[in-house]
MDTraj code that builds the backbone (N, CA, C; nanometers):
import mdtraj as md
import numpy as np

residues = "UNK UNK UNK UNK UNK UNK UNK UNK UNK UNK UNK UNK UNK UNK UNK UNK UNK UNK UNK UNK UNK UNK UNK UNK UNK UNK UNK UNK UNK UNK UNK UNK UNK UNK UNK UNK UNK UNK UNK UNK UNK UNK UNK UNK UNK UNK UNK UNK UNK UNK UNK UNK UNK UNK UNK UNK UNK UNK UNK UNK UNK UNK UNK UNK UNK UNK UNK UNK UNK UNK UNK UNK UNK UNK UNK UNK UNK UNK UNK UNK UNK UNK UNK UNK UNK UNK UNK UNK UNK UNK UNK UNK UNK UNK UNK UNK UNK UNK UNK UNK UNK UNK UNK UNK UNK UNK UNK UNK UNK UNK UNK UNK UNK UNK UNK UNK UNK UNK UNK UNK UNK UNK UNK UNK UNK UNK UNK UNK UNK UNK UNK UNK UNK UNK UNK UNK UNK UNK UNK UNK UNK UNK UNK UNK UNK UNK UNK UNK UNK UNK UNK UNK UNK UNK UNK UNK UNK UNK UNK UNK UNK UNK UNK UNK UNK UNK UNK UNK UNK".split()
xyz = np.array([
    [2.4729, -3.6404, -1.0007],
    [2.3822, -3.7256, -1.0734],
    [2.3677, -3.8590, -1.0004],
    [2.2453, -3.9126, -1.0031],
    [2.2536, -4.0042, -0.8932],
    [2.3136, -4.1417, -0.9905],
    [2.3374, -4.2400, -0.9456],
    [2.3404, -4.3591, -1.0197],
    [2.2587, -4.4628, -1.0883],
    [2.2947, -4.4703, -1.1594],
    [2.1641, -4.5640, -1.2195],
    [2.1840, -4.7061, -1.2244],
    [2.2479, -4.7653, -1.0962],
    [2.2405, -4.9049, -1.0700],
    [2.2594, -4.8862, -0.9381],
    [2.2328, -5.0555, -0.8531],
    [2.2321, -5.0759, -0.7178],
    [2.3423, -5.1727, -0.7479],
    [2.4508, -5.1658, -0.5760],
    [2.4735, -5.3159, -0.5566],
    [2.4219, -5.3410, -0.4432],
    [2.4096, -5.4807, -0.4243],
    [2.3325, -5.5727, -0.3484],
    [2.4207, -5.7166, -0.3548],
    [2.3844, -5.7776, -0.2482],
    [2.4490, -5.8901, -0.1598],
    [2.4397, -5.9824, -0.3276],
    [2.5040, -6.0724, -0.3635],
    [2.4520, -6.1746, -0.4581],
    [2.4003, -6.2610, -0.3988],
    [2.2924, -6.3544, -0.4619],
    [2.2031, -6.4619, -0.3975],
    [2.1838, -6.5289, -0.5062],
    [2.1732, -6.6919, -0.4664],
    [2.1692, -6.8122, -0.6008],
    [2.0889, -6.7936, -0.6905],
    [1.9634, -6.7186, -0.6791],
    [1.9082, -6.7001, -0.7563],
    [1.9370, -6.6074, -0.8921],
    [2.0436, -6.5100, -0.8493],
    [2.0881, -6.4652, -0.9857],
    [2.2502, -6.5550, -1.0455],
    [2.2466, -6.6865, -0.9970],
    [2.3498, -6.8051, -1.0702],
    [2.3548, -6.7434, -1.2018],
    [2.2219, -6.7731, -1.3233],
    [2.2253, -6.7658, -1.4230],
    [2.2957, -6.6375, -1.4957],
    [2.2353, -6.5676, -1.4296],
    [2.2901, -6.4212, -1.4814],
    [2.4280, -6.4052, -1.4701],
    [2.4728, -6.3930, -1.3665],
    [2.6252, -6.4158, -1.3245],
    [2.6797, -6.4973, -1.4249],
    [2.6828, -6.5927, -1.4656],
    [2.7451, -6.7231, -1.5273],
    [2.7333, -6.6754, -1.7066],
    [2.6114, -6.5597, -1.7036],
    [2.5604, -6.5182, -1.8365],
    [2.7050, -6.4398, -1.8937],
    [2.7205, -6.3838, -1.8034],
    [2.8230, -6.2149, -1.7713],
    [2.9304, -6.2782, -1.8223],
    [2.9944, -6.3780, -1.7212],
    [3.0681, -6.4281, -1.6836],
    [3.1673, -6.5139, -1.8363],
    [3.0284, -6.5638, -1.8997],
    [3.0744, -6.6598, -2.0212],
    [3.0924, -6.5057, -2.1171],
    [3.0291, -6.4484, -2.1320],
    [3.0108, -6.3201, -2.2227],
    [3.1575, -6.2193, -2.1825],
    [3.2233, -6.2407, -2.1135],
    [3.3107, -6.1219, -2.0515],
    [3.4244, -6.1999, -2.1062],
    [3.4595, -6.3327, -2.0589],
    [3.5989, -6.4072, -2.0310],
    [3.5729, -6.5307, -2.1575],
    [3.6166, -6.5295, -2.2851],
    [3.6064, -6.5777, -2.3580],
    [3.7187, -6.7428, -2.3472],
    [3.8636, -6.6484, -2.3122],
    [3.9685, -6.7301, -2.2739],
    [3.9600, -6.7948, -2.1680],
    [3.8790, -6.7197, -2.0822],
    [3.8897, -6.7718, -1.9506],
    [3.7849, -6.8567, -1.8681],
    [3.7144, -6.8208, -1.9456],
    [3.6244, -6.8981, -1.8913],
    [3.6028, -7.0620, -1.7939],
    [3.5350, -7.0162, -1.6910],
    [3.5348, -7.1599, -1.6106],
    [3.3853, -7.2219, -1.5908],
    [3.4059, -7.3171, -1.5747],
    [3.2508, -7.4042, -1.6190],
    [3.1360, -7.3794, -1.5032],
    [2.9977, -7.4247, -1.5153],
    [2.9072, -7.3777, -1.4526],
    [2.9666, -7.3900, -1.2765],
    [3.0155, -7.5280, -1.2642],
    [3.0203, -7.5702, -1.1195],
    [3.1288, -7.5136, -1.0683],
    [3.2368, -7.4311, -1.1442],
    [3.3386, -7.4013, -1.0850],
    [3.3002, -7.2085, -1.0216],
    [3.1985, -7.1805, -1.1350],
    [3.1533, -7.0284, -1.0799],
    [3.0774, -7.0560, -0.9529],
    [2.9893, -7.1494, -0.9484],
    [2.8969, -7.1620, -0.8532],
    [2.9502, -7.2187, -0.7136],
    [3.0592, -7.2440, -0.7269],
    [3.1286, -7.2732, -0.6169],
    [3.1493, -7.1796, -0.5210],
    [3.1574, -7.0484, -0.6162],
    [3.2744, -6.9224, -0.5445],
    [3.1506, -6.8967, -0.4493],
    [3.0044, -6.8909, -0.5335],
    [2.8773, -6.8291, -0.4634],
    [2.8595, -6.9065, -0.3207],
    [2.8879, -7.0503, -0.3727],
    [2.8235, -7.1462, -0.2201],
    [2.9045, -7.1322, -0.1059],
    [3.0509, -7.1002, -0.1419],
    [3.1432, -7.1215, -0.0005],
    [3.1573, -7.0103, 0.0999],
    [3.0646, -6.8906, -0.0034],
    [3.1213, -6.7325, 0.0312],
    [3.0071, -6.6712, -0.0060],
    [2.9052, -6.6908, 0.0183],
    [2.7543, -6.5959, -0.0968],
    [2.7555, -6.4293, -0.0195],
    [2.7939, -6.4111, 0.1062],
    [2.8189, -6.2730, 0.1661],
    [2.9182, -6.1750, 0.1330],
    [3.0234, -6.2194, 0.0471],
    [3.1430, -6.1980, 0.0294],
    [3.0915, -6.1475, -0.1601],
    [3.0034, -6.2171, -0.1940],
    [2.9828, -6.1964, -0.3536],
    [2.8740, -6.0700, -0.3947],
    [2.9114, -5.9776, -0.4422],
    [2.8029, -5.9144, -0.4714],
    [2.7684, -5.8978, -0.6279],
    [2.6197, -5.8607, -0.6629],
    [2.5985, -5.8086, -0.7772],
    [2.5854, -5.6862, -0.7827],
    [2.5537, -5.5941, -0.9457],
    [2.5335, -5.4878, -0.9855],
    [2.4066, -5.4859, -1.0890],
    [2.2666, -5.4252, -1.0419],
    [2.1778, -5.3538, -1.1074],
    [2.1446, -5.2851, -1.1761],
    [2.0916, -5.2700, -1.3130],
    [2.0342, -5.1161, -1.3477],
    [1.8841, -5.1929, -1.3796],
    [1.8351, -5.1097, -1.3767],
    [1.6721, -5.1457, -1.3752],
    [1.6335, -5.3190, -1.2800],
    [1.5938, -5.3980, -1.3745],
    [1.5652, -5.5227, -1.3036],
    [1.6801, -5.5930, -1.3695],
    [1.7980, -5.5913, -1.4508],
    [1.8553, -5.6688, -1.4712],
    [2.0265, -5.6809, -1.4104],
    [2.0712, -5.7513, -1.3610],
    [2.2090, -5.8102, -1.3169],
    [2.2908, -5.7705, -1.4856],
    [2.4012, -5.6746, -1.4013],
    [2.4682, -5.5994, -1.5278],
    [2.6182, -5.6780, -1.5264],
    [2.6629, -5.7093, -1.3479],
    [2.7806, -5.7426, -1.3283],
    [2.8128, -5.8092, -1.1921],
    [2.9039, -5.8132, -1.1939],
    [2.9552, -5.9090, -1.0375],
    [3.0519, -5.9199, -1.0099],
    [3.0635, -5.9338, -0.8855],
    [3.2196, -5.8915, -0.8123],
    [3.1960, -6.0550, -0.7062],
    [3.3086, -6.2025, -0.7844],
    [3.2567, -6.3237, -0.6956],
    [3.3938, -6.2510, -0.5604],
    [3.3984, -6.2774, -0.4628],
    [3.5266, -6.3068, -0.3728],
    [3.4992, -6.4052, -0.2379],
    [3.5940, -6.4198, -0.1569],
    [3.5571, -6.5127, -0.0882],
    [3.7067, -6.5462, 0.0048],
    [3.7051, -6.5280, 0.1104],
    [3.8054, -6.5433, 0.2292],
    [3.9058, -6.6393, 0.1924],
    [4.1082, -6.6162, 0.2395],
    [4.1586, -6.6848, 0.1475],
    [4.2718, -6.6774, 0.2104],
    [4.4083, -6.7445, 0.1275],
    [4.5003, -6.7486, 0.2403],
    [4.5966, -6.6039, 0.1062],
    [4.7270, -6.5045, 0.2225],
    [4.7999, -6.4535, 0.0768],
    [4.8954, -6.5713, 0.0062],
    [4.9270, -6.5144, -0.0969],
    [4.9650, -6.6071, -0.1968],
    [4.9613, -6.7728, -0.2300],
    [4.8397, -6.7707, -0.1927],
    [4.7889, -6.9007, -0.2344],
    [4.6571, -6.8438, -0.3256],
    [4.6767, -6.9004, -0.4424],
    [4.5696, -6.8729, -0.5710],
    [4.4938, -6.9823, -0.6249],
    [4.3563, -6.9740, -0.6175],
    [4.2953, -7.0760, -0.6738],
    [4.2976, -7.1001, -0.7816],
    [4.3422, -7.2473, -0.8260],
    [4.3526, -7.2548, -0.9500],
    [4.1863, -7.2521, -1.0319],
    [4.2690, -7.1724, -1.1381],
    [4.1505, -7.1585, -1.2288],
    [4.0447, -7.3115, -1.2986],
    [3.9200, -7.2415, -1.3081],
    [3.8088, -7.3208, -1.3288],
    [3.8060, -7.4881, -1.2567],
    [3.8477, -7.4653, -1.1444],
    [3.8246, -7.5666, -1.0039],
    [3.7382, -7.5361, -0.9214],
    [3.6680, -7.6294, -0.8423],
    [3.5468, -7.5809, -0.7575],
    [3.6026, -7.5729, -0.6117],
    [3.5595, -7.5386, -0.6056],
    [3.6094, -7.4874, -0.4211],
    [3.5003, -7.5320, -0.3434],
    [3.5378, -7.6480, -0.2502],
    [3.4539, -7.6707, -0.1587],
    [3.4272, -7.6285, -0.0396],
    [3.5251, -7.5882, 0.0078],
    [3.5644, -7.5504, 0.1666],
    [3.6271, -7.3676, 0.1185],
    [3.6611, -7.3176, 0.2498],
    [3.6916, -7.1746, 0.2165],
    [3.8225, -7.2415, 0.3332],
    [3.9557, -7.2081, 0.2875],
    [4.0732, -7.2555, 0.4119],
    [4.0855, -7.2642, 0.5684],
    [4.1297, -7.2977, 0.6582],
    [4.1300, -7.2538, 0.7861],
    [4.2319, -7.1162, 0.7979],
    [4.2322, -7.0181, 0.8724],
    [4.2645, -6.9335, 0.9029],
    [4.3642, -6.8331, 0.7892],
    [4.2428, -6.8323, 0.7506],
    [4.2034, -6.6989, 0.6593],
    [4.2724, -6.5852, 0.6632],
    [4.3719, -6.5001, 0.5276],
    [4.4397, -6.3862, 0.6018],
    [4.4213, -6.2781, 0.4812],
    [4.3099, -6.3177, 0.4146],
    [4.2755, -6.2066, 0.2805],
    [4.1341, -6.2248, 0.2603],
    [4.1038, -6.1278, 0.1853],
    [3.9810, -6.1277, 0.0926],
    [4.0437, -6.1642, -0.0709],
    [4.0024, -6.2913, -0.1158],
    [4.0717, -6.2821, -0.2410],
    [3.9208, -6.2278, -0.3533],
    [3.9651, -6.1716, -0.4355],
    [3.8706, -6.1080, -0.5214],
    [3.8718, -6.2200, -0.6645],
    [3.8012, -6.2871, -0.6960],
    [3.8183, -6.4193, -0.7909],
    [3.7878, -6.3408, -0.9305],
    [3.6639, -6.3009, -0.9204],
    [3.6047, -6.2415, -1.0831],
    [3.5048, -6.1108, -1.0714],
    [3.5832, -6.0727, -1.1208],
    [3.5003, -5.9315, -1.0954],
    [3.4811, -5.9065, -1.2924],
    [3.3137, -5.8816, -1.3427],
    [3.3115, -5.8707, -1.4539],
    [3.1688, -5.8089, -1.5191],
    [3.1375, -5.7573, -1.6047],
    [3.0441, -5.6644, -1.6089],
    [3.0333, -5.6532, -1.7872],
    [2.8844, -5.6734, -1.8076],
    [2.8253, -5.6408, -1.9578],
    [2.9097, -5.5572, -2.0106],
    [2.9580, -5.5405, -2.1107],
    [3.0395, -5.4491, -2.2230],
    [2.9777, -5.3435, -2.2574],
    [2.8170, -5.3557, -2.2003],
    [2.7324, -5.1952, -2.2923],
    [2.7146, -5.1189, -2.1336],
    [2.7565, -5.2058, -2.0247],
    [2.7154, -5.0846, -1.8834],
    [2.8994, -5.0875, -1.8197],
    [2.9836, -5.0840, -1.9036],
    [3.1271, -5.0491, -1.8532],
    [3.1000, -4.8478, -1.8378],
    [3.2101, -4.8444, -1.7638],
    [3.2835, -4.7136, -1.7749],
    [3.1106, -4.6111, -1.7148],
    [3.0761, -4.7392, -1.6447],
    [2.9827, -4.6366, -1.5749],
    [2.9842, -4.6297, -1.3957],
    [3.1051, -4.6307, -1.3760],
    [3.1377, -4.6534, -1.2017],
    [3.1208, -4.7683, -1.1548],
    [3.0727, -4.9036, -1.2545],
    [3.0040, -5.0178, -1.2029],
    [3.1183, -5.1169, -1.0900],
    [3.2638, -5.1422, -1.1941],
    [3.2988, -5.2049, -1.1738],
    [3.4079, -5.1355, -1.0000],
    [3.3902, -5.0198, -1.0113],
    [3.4652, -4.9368, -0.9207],
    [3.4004, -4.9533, -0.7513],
    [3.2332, -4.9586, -0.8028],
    [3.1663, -4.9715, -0.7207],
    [3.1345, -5.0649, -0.6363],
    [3.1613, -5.1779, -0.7577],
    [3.1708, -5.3515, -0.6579],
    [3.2688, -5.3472, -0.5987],
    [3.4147, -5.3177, -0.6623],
    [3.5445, -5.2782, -0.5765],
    [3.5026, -5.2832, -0.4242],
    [3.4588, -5.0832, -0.4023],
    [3.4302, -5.0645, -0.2964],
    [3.3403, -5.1414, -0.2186],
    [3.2494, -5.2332, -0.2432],
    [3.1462, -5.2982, -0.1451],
    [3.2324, -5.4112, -0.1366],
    [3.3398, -5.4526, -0.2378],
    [3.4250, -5.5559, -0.1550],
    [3.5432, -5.5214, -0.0423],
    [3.5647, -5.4216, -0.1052],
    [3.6435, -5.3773, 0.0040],
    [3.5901, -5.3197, 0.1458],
    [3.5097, -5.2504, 0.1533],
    [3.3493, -5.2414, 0.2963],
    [3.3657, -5.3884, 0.3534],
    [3.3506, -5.4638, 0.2836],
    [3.2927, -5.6064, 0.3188],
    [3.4084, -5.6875, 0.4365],
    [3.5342, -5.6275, 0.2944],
    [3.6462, -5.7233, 0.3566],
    [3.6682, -5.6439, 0.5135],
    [3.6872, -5.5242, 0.4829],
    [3.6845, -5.4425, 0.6832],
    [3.5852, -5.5020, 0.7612],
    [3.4677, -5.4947, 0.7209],
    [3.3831, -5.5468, 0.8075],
    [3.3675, -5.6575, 0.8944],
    [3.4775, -5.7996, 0.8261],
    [3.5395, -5.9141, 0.8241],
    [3.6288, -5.9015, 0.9137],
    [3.7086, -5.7956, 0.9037],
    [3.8313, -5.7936, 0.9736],
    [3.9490, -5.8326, 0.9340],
    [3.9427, -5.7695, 0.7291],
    [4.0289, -5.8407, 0.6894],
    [4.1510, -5.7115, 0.6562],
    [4.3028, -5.7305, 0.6566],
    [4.3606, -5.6297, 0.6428],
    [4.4380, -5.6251, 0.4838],
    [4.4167, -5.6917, 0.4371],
    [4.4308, -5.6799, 0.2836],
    [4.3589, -5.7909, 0.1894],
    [4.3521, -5.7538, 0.0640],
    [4.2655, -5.7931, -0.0897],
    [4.3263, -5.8396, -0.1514],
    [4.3216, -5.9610, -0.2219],
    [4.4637, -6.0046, -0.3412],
    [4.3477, -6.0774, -0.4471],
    [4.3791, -6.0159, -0.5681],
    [4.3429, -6.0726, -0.6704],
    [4.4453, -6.1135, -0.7547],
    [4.4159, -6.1645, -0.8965],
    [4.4626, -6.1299, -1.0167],
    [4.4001, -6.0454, -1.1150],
    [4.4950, -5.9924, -1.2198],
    [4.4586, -5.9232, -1.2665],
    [4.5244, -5.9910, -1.4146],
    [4.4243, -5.9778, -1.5152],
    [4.4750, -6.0637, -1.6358],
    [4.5187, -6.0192, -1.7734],
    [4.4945, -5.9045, -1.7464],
    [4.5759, -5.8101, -1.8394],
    [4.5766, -5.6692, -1.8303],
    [4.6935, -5.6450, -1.8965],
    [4.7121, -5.4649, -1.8720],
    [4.6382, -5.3675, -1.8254],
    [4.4811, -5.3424, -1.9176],
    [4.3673, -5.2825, -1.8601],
    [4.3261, -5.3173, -1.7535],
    [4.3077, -5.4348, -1.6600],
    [4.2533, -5.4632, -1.5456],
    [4.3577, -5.4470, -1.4482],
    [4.4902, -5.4485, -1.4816],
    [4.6012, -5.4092, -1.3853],
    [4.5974, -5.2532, -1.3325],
    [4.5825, -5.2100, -1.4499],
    [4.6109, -5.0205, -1.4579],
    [4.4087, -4.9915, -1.3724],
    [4.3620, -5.0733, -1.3932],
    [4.2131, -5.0066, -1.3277],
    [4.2079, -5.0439, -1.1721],
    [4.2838, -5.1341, -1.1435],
    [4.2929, -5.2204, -0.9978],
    [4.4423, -5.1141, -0.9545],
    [4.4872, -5.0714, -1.0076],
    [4.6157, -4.9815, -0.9606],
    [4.5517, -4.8262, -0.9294],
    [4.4595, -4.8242, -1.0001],
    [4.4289, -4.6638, -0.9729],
    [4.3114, -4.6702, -0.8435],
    [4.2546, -4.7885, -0.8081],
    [4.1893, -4.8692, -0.6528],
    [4.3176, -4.8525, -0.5587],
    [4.4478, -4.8576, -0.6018],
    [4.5401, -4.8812, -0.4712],
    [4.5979, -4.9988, -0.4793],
    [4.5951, -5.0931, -0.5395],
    [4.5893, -5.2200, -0.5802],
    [4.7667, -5.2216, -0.6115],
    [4.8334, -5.2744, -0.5660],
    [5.0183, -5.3300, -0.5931],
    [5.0263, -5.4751, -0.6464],
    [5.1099, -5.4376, -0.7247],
    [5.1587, -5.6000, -0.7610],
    [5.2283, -5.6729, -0.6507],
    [5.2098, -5.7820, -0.6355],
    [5.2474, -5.8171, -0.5088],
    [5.3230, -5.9833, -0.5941],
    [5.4439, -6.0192, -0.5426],
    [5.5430, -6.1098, -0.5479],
    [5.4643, -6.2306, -0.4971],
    [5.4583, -6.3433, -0.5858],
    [5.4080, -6.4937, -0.5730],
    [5.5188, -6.5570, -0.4936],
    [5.5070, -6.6318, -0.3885],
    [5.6002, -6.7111, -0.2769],
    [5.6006, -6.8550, -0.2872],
    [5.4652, -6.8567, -0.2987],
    [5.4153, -7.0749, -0.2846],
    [5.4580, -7.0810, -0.4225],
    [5.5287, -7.1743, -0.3934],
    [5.5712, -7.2591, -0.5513],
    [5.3920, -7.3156, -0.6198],
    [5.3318, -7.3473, -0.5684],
    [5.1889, -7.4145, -0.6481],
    [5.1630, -7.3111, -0.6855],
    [5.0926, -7.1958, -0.6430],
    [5.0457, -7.0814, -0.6500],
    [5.0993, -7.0512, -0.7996],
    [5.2774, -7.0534, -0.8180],
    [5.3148, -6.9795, -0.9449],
    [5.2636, -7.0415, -1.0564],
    [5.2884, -7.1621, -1.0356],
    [5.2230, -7.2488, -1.1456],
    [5.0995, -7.2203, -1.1566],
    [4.9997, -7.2085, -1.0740],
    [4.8252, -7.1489, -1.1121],
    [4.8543, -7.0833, -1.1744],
    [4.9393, -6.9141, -1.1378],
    [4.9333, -6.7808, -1.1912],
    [4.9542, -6.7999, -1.2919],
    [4.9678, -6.8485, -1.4379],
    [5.0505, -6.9242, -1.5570],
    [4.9145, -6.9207, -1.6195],
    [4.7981, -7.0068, -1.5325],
    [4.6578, -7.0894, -1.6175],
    [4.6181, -6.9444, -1.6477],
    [4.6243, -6.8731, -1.5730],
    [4.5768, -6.7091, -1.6137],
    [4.6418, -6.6717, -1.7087],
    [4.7145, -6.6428, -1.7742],
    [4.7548, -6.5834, -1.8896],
    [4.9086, -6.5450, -1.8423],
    [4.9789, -6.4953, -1.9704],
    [5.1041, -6.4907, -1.9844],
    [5.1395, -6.3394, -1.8773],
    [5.0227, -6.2833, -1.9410],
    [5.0143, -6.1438, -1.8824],
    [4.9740, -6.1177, -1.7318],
    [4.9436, -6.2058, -1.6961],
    [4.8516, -6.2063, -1.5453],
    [4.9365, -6.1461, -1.4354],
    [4.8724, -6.0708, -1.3389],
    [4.9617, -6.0546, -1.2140],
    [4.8770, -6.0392, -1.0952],
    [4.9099, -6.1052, -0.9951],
    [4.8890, -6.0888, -0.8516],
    [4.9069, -5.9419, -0.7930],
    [4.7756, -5.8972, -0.6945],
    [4.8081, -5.8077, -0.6888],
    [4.7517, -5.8057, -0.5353],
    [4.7944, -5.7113, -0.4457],
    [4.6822, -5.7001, -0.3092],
    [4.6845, -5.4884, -0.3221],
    [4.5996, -5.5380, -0.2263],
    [4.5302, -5.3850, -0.1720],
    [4.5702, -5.3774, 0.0301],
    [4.6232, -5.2983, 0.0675],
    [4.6345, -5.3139, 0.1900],
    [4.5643, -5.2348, 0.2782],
    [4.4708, -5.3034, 0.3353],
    [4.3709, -5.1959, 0.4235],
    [4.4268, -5.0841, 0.5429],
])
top = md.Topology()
chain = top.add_chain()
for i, resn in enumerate(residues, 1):
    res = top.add_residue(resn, chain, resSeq=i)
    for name in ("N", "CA", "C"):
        top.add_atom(name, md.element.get_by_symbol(name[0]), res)
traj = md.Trajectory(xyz[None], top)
């Protein structure tokens, strides 16, 4: 059966939508307009969206990074670090009525395409609770041990439940 959405590169022009998702998905979590739009400006090749018809269903932000160093939540990022040794995956999140339709599996994979293409040899996100741990684990996805003392303290603004995780290419 073929699919009934595209992904495609993200571009500023779908800000709104993204930020729509974004407030609609992460109730707790939520981070303010300038801190999403950050992820887009430092990294817009690295970010993709998800389609079904003409409308933006979901999005996968990421953006080149150091391991275990975690951006703290709802901060803007101006710069992307010097010498880069991950793809960090920031927010990956998707409408509640187009889940459980390969969407979010699918941005996965075009981030992970992306990050090889880069020349990157592993992925580190967080993951903020149980369900997003167990869906990023069945990707390949390991919990992976926090080192930088700052870093642990970020991992905290995420939730009690939160865990670091990478993917190793």
């Amino acid at each position: 059966m073929k699919n009934l959405y595209n992904i495609r590169e993200a571009k500023e022009v779908y800000f709104n939508e993204i930020f729509n998702i974004q407030k609609s998905t992460y109730k707790d979590f939520a981070e303010t307009n300038e801190a999403v739009k950050s992820r887009l400006d430092i990294s817009v090749k690295t970010c993709f969206v998800a389609r079904v018809k003409n409308e933006i269903v979901g999005y996968l932000l990421s953006h080149p990074w150091k391991v275990n160093l975690i951006p703290a939540l709802n901060t803007v990022l101006d710069s992307i670090p010097l010498n880069t040794d991950c793809l960090y995956m920031h927010d990956l999140a998707i409408f509640k009525k187009n889940r459980k339709a390969g969407i979010g599996e699918a941005l996965i994979k075009k981030g992970i395409d992306c990050a090889i293409r880069l020349g990157f040899i592993r992925i580190n996100l967080i993951a903020i609770n149980d369900y997003a741990k167990n869906f990023y684990k069945t990707l390949g996805f390991k919990a992976k041990r926090i080192t930088h003392k700052d870093s642990i303290t970020d991992l905290f603004a995420y939730g009690e439940s939160a865990e670091y995780m990478q993917l190793d290419l």
